[in-house]
Structure formats: C-alpha cells, structure tokens
C-alpha positions in Angstrom: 205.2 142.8 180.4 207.5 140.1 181.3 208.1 139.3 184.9 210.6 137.1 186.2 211.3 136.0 190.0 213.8 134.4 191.6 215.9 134.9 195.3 218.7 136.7 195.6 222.2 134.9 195.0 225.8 135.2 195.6 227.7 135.6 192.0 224.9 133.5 190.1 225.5 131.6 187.3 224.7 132.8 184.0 221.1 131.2 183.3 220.0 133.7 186.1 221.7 136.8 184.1 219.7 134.9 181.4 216.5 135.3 183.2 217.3 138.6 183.9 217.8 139.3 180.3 215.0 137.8 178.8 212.8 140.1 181.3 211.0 143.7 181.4 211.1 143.5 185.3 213.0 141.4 187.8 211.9 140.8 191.1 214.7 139.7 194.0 212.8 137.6 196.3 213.7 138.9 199.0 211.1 138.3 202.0 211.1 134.8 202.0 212.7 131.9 204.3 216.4 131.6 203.8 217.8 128.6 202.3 220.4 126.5 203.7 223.4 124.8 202.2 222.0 126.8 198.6 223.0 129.1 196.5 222.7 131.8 198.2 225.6 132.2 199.6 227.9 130.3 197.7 228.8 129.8 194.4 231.7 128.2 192.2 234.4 130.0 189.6 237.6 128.4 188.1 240.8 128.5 189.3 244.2 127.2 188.0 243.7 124.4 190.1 240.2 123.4 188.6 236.4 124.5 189.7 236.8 126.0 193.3 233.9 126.8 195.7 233.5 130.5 197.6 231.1 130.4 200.5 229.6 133.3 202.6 229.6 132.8 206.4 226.4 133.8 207.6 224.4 133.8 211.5 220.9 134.0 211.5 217.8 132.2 213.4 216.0 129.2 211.7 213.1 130.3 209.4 214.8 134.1 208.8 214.2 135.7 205.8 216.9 135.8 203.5 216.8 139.5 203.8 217.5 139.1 207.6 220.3 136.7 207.9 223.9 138.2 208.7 227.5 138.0 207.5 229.0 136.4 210.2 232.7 137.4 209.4 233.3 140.1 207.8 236.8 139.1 206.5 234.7 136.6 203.7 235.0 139.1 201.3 238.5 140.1 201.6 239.2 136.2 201.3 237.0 135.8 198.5 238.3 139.0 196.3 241.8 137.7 197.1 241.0 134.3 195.9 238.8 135.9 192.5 241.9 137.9 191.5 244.1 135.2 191.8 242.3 132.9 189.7 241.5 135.5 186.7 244.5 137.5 186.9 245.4 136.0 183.0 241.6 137.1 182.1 241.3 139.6 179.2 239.4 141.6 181.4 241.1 141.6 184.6 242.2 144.9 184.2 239.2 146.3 183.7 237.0 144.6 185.6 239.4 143.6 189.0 239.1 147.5 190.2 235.6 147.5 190.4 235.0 144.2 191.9 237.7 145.2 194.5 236.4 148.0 195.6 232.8 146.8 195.7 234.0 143.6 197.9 235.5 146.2 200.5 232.2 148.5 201.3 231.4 147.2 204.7 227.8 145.4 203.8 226.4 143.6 207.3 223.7 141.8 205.6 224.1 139.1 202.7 221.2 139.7 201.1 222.0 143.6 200.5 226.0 142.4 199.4 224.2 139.9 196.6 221.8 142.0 195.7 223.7 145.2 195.1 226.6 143.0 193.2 223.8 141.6 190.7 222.9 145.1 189.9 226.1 146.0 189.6 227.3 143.2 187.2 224.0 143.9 185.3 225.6 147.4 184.6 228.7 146.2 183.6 226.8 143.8 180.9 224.6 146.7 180.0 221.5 145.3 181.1 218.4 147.4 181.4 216.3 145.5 183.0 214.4 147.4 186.0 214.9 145.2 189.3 212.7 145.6 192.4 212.6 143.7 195.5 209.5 141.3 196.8 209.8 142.9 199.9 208.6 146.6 198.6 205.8 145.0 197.0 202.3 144.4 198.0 201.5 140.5 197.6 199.6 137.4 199.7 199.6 133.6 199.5 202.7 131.3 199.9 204.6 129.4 197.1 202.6 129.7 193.5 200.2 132.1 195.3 202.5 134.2 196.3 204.0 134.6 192.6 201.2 135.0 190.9 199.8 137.5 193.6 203.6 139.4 192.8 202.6 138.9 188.9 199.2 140.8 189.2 200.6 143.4 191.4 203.2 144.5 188.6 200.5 143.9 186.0 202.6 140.9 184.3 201.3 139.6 181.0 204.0 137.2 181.1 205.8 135.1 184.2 209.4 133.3 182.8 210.1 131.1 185.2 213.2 128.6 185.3 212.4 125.3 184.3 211.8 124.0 188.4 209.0 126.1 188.0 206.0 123.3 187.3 207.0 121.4 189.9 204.9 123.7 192.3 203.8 126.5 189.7 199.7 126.2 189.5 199.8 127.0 185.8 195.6 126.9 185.8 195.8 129.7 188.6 197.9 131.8 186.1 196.0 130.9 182.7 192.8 132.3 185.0 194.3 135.4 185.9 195.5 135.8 181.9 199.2 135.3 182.7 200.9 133.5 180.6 203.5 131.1 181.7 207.0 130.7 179.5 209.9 128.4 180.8 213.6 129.3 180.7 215.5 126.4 179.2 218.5 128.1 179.0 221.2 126.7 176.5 225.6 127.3 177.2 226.8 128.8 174.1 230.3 128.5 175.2 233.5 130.7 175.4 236.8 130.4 176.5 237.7 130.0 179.6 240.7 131.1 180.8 241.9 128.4 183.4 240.3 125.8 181.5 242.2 123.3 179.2 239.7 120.4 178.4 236.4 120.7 178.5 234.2 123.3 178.7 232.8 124.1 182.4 229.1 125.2 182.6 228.2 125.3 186.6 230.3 128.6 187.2 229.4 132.4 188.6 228.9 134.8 186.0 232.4 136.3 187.0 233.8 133.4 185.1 231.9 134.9 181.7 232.5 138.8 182.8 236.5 138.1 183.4 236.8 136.4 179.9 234.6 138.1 178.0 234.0 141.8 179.2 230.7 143.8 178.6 230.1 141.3 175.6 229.0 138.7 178.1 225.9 140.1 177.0 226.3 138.2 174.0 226.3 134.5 176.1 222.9 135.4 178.0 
C-alpha cells in the first residue's frame, strides 16, 4: 500500500492533488506545529490582473497545532469567494463549479484546519479521486520529524511512503529500508493547459482551482 503525508493546505497546488493521486491512502497532518507565513493558509490563483495571493487570517498561540489555530475573521471567506468568482467568471467551468465553491465558502467553519481539510476532500470529489484520506491526529504514532512518519507508515501497514521531493532532506531513508518501506519521490512534472486569464506564458505556482475552473472533472487528467 502506498502512503503519502503531508499538512493540510489552503487550495493547494496541483503537485499535492498529484500526491494524492498517485496514493492508496493520504494522511492530513494534522497534529503538528503550525507553520507561519506557509502554505497553509494562503495560496495564489490568476486573475485578469495577473497571479494574485488569497490569505487566511488566522489567531492562535505560538507552537499550536495546525489543527488548533483559528480563523480570525470570519468575513475571509466571503472576500476570497468574491475575489475567486471574479477572476474565473470566463472559465469553462464556472458554471458548474462556482455553485459549489460558493456555498462551501459560506458554511460557518471556526477552525482553518477543518475549512482546508474539508475543501481538499471536496475538490478530490469533484476530480473523482478515490483515494481514502485520514487525519494524523486519529492515528496512533511516536517520534518527531522522520520518526514520526515512519511510525504513521507502520501504523497503516505502508509498503510504500511517496514523499515530495523535500523529503531527503530530513527523511532517514535507512530507518525506512529497516522497517521494509520503501521510499519513492514525487517529482511531479506541469503538463500544461490553458489558462483562462493567461496570455503569455504558462503559470505553474497556482491553487488547484486554477486547473478545476479551466478544465472541469478532467483535471484528473493533469495530476
């Protein structure tokens, strides 16, 4: 069984869809020390005006989990939704796809790691993935950093961890090899599409709702 890891994100790009993909079971990493100034509660789409950055406001106490910090306003989401239909309102899909997000962006979510987590599964859906996703924190592990993955690995009975390219930096790939897990690197490569807003070159560091707006359930395809 292929594992893969990784915390959750607002709107992530498409090599984490990727991830997701290429996986028999995805864990959201949810129990561990929130990141500042990441990706975690911001992310980029494209606009008429060129690549534009939507950021969560979020309160929280230094060294929170990311499962315990806070939206701090509320009205975020209504700014972001108004901003995402704005920009894709010329996308092939906007019809289709603008609903959904809509109403998802208006359920009154108090916590950014349940708003994240529930729109990945939800945009996974829309893709048709069938990946089964799980959360860290429902899951019986030790150990910090590599330890900590490869104790998640052998509770799900992984024969296989796919982890993002970063991964060797702090991976201990002879720790894995011992416990029979082998290690496999996503080097994820764009295969481009068009982009609606885009009239030169081809953009790559976008969420996934720039790929669901302009190319529907066959994003699939792009993963």
């Amino acid at each position: 069984m292929i594992v893969s890891i990784h915390q959750p994100q607002y709107i992530p790009w498409i090599p984490y869809f990727s991830k997701i993909h290429q996986s028999d079971l995805f864990v959201l990493l949810d129990d561990v020390q929130y990141q500042k100034n990441g990706l975690q509660n911001r992310n980029y789409i494209l606009t008429q005006n060129g690549t534009t950055r939507l950021t969560l406001s979020v309160k929280g106490n230094f060294g929170d989990k990311i499962n315990q910090m806070a939206l701090s306003d509320i009205r975020d989401l209504t700014k972001h939704m108004k901003t995402i239909t704005q920009a894709y309102y010329k996308a092939p899909y906007f019809n289709e796809l603008q609903p959904l997000l809509e109403e998802f962006f208006n359920k009154p979510y108090l916590l950014l790691e349940e708003f994240c987590s529930d729109l990945v599964l939800f945009i996974c859906n829309y893709m048709g993935l069938k990946t089964k996703i799980i959360k860290s924190s429902k899951i019986n592990k030790s150990g910090e950093k590599s330890n900590m993955i490869l104790s998640i690995c052998k509770n799900l009975n992984a024969s296989t961890y796919l982890s993002g390219s970063g991964g060797l930096d702090y991976l201990d790939q002879q720790s894995f090899s011992d416990s029979n897990i082998k290690l496999k690197l996503l080097n994820y490569r764009f295969k481009e599409y068009k982009q609606v807003n885009n009239k030169s070159e081809f953009i790559k560091e976008l969420s996934i709702l720039d790929l669901v707006f302009n190319e529907g359930p066959k994003s699939i395809i792009y993963l």
